[in-house]
Backbone bond lengths (Angstrom), bond angles and torsions (degrees), N, CA, C in turn:
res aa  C-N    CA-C-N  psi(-1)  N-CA   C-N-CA  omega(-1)  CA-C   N-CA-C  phi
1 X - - - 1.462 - - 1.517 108.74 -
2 X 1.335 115.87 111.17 1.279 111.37 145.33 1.821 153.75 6.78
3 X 1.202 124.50 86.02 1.496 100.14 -165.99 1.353 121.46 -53.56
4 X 1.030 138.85 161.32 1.552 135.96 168.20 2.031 102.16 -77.48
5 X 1.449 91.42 135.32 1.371 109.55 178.81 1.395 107.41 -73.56
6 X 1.844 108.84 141.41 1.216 121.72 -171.80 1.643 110.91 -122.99
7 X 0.912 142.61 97.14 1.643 155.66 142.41 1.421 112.76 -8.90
8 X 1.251 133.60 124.38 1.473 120.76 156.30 1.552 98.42 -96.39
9 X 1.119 104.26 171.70 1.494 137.99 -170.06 1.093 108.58 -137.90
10 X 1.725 115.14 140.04 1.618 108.89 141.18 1.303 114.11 -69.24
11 X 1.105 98.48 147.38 2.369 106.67 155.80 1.525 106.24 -60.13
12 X 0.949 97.91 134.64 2.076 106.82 165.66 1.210 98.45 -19.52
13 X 1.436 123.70 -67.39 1.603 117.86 -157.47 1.232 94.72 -88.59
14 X 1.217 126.56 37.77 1.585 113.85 162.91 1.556 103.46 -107.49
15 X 1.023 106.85 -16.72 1.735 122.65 -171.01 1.336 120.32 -48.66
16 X 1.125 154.87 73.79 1.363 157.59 -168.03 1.518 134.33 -113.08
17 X 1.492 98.22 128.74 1.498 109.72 -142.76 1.130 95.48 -57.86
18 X 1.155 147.16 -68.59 1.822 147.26 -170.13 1.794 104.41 -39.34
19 X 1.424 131.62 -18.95 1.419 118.61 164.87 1.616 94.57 -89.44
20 X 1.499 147.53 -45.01 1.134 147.60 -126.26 1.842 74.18 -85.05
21 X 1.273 108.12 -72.52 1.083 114.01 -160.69 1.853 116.00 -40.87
22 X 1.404 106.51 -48.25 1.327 111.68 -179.15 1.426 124.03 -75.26
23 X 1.438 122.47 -22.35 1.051 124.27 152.00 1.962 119.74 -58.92
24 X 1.320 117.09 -27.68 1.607 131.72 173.28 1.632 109.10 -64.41
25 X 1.521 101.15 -42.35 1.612 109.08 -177.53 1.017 130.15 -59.09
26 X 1.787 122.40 -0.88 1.091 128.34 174.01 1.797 115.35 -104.97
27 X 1.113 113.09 122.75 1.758 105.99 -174.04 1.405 132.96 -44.04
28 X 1.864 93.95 -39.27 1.499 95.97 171.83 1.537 106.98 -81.55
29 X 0.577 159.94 -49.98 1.569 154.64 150.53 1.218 117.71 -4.29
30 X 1.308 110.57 -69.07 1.718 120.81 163.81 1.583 115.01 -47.16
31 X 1.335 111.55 -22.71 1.423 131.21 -177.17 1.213 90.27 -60.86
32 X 1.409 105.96 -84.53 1.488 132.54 -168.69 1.815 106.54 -16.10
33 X 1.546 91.05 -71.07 1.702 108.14 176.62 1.404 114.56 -29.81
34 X 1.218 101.07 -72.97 1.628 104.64 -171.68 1.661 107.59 -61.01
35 X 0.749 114.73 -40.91 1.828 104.09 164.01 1.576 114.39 -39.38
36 X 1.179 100.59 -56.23 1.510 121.03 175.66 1.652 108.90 -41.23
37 X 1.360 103.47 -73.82 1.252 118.38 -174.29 1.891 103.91 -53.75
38 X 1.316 128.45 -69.00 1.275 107.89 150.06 1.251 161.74 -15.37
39 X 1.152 93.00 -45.55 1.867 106.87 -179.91 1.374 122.25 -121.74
40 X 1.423 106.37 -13.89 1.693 116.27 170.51 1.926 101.97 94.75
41 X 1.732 106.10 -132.12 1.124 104.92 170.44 1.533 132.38 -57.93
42 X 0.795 138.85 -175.16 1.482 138.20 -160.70 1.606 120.83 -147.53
43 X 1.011 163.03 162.97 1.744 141.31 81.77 1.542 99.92 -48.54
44 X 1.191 102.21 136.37 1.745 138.11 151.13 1.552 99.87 -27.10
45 X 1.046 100.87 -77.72 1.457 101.81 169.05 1.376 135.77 -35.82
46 X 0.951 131.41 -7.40 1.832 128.09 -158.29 1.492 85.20 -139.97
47 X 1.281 123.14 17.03 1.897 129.72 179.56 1.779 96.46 -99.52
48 X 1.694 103.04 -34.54 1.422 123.11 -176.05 1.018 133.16 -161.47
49 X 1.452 106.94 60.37 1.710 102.30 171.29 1.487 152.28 -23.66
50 X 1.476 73.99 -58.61 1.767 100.00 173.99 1.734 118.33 -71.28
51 X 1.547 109.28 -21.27 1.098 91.29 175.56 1.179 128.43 -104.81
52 X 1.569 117.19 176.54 1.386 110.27 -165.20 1.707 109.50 -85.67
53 X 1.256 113.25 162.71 1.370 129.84 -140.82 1.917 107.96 -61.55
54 X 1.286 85.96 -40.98 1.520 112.01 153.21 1.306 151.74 -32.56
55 X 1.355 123.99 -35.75 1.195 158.05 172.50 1.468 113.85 -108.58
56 X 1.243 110.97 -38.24 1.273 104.92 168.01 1.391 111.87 -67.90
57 X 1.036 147.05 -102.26 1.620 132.28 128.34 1.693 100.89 61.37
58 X 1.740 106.42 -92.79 0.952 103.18 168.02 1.650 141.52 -15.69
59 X 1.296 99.56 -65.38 1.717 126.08 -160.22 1.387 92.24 -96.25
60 X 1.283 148.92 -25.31 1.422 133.20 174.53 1.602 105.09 -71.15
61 X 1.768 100.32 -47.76 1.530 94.05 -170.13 1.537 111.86 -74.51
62 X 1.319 132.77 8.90 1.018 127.96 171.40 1.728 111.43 -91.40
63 X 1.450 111.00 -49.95 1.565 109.18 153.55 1.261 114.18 -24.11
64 X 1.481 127.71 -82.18 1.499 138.63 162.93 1.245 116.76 -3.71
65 X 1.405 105.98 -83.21 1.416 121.54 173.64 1.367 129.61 -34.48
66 X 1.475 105.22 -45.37 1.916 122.59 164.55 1.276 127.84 -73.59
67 X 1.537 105.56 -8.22 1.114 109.61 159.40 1.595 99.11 99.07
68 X 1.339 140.87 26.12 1.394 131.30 -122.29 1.845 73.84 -140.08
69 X 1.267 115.94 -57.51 1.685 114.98 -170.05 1.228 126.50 -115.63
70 X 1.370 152.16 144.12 1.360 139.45 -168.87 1.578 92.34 -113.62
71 X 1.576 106.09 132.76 1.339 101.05 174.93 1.686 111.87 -128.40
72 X 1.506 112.70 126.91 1.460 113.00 175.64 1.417 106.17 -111.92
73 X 1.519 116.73 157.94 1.415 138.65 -163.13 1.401 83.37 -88.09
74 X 1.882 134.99 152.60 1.060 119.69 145.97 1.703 102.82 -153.88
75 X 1.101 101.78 87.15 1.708 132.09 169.38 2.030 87.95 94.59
76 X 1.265 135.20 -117.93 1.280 128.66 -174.84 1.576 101.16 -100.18
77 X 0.995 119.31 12.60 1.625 127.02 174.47 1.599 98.23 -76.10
78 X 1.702 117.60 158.33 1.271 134.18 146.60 1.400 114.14 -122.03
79 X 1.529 114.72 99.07 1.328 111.24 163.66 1.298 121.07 -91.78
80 X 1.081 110.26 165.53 1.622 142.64 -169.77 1.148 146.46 -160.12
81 X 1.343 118.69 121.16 1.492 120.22 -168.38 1.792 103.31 -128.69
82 X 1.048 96.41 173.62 1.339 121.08 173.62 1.809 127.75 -89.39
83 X 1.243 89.27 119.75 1.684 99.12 -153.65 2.024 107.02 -73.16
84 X 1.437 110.27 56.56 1.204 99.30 -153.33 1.760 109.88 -86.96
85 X 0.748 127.39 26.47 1.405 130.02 -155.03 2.031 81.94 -125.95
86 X 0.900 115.77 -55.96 1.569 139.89 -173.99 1.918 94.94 -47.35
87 X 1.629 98.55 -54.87 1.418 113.24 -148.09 1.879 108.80 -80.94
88 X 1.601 88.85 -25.41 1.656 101.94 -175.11 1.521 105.82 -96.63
89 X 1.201 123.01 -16.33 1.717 130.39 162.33 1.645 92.37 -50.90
90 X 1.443 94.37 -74.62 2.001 95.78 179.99 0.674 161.68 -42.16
91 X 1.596 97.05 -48.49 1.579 116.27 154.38 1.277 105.27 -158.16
92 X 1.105 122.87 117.22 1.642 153.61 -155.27 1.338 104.30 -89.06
93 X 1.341 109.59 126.60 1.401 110.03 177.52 1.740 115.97 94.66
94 X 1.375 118.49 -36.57 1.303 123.85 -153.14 1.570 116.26 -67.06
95 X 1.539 107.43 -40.70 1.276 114.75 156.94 1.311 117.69 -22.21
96 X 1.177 94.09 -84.22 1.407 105.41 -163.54 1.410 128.18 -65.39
97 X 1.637 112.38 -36.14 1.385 133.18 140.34 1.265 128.08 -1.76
98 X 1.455 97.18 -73.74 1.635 123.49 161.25 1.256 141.68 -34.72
99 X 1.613 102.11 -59.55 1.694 144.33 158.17 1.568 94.70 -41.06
100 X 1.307 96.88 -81.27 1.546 95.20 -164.89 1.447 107.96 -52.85
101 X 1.382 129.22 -41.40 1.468 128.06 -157.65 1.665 100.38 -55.90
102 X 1.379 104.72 -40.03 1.535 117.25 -166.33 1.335 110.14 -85.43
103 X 1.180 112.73 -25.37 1.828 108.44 167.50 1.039 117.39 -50.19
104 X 1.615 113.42 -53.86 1.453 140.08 -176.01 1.846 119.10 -51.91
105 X 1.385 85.38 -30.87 2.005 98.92 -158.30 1.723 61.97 -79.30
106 X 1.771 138.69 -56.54 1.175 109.39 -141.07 1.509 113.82 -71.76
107 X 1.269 78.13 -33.19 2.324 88.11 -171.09 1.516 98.72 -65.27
108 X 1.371 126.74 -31.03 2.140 118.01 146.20 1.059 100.77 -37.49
109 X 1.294 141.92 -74.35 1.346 118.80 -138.33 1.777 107.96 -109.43
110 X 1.298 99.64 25.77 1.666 108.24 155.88 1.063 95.93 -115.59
111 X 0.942 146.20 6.23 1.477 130.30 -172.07 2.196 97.48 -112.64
112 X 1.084 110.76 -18.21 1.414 121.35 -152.44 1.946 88.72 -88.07
């Protein structure tokens, strides 16, 4: 049997806004989040269906990495949630900040 897969993490105070942020700067990413923020935990999968296995991969472990999502193995599943308790210790507000900023840019450019 297989070991069960293990995730590193930063620590809270490892969390730093110049990765948080640049990991945010990407749309699908920001995508990702607000799913998150919506629906809570996750499969990996339902972050990105459509894409290939690869890219997804990519863009979660970069979340991860920024400190942005906590991800546990659970049997061949990858779940994931949103590290928000972690993220608002750090920097307060930003989440959501963000969220909204980008809702806004979108309902601009339906509206345009």
């Amino acid at each position: 049997m297989a070991a069960a897969r293990v995730y590193q993490h930063p620590e809270t105070s490892e969390i730093a806004m110049p990765r948080v942020l640049f990991a945010l700067s990407e749309p699908l990413r920001l995508g990702m989040v607000r799913m998150l923020v919506e629906h809570g935990e996750v499969d990996s999968i339902d972050l990105g269906p459509d894409l290939p296995r690869s890219t997804l991969t990519h863009h979660t472990s970069l979340l991860r990495e920024s400190g942005i999502v906590f991800v546990r193995a659970e049997g061949r599943k990858c779940m994931i949630r949103l590290r928000e308790d972690d993220l608002e210790a750090r920097f307060p507000g930003l989440i959501r900040t963000v969220l909204a900023g980008y809702q806004a840019g979108a309902d601009d450019e339906e509206d345009a």
